[in-house]
C-alpha positions as a Markdown table, in Angstrom:
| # | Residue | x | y | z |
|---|---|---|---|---|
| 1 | Unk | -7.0 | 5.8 | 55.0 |
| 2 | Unk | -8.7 | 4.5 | 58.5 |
| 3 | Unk | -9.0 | 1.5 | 59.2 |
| 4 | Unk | -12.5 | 1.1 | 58.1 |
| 5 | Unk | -11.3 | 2.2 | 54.8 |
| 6 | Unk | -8.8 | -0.5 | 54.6 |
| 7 | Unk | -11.2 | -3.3 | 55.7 |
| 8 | Unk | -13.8 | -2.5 | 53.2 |
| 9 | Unk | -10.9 | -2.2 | 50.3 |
| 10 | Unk | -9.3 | -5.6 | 51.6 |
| 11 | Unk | -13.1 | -7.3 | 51.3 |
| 12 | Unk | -13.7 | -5.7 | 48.1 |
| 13 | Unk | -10.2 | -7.3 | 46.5 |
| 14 | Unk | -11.2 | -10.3 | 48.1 |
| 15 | Unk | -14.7 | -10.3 | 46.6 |
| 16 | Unk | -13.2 | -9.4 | 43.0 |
| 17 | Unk | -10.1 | -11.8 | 43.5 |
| 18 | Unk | -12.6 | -14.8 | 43.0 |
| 19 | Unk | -14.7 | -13.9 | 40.0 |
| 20 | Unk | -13.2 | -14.5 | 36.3 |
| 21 | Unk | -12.3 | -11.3 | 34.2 |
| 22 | Unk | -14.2 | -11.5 | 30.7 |
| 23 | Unk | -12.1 | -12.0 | 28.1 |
| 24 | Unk | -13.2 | -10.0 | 25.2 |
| 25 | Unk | -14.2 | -12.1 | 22.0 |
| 26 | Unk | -12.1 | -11.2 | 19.1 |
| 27 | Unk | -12.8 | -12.9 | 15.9 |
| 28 | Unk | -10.0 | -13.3 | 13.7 |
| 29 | Unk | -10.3 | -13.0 | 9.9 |
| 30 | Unk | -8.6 | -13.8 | 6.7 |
| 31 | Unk | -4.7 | -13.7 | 7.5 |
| 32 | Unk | -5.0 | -13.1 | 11.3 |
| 33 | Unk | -7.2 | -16.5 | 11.1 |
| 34 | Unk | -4.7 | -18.5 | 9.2 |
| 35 | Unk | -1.4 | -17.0 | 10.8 |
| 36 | Unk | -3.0 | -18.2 | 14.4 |
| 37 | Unk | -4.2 | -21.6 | 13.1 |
| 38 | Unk | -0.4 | -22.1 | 11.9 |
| 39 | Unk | 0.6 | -21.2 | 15.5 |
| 40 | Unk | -2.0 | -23.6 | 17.0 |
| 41 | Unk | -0.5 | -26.2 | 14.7 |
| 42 | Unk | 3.0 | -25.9 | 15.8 |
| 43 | Unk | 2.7 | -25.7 | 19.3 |
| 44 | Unk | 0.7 | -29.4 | 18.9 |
| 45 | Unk | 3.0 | -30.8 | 16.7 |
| 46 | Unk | 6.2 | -29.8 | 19.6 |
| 47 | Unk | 4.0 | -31.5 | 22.1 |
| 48 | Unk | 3.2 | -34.6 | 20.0 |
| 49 | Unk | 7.4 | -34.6 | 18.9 |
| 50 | Unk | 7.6 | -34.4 | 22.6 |
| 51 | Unk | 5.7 | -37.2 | 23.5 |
| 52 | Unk | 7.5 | -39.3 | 21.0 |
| 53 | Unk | 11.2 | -38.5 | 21.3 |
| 54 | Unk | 10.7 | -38.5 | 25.0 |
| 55 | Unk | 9.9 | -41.3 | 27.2 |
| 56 | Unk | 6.7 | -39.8 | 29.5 |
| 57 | Unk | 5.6 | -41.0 | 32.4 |
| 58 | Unk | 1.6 | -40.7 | 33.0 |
| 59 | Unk | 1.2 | -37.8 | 34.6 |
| 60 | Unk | 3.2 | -35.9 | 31.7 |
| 61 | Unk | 1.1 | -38.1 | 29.0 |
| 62 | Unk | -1.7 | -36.2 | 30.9 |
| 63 | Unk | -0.7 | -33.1 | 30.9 |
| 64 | Unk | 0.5 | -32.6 | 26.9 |
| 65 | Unk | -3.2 | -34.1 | 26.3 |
| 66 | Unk | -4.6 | -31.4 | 28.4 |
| 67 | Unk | -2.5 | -29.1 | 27.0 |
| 68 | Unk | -3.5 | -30.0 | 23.5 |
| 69 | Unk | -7.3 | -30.0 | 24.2 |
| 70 | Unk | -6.6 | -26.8 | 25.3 |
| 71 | Unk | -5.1 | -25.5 | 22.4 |
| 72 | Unk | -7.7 | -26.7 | 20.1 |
| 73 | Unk | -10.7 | -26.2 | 22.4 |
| 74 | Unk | -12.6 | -23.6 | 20.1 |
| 75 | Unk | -15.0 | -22.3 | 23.1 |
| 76 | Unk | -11.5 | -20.5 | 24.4 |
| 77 | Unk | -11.0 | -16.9 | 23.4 |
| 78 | Unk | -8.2 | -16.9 | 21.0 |
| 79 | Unk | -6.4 | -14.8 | 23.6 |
| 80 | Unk | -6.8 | -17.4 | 25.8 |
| 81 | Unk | -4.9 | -19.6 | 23.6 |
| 82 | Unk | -2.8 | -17.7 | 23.2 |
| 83 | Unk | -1.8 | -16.9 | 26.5 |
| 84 | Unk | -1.8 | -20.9 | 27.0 |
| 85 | Unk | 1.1 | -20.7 | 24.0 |
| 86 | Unk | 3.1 | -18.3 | 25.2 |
| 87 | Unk | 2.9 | -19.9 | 29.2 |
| 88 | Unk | 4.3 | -23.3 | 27.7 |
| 89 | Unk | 6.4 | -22.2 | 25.0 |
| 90 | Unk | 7.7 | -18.8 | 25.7 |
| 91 | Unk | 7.7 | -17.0 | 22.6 |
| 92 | Unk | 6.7 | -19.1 | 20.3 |
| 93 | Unk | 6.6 | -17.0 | 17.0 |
| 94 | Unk | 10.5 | -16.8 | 17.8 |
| 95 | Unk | 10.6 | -20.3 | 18.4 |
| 96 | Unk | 8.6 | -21.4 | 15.0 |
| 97 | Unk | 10.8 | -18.4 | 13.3 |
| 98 | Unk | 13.9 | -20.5 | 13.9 |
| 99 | Unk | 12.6 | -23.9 | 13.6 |
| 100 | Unk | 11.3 | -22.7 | 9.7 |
| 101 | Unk | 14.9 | -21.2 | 9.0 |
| 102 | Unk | 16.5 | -24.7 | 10.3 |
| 103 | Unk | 14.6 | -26.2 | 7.9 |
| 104 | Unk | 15.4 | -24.1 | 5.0 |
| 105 | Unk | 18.8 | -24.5 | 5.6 |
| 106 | Unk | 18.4 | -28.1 | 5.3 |
């Protein structure tokens, strides 16, 4: 590579660095629909069990309502969401896995 090579790559990464990658659109059916909607459900109700069990300042008040918004904000892709799940929660189907067995054994 010369140096003019490298320039131009550099202001091309630049260029792309700021524009938002389109997330595909991926409509979720039957099963798919209802097994996501269940996920959606338990990541609010940990946040609202959160907010209660915990004593929260403002700013973390703030965030869990952002965060729930986001979860339930239909314009996002459900990759999106999804992505916004497994960021706060880690893996989450693990996590509601274990949380449905606790409750069995109960």
């Amino acid at each position: 590579l010369t140096p003019q090579n490298m320039s131009s790559s550099a202001t091309r990464l630049k260029a792309s660095a700021g524009k938002k990658r389109k997330v595909p659109n991926i409509t979720l059916t039957g099963k798919h629909l209802e097994q996501f909607n269940k996920e959606i459900d338990w990541c609010v109700k940990q946040v609202e069990l959160g907010l209660e069990h915990r004593n929260p300042d403002q700013v973390q008040k703030a965030e869990a309502e952002t965060l729930i918004k986001s979860l339930r904000n239909e314009k996002l892709s459900h990759l999106e969401r999804r992505e916004v799940m497994r960021v706060r929660f880690g893996d989450y189907k693990l996590l509601m896995k274990k949380d449905e067995a606790g409750k069995k054994a109960k």
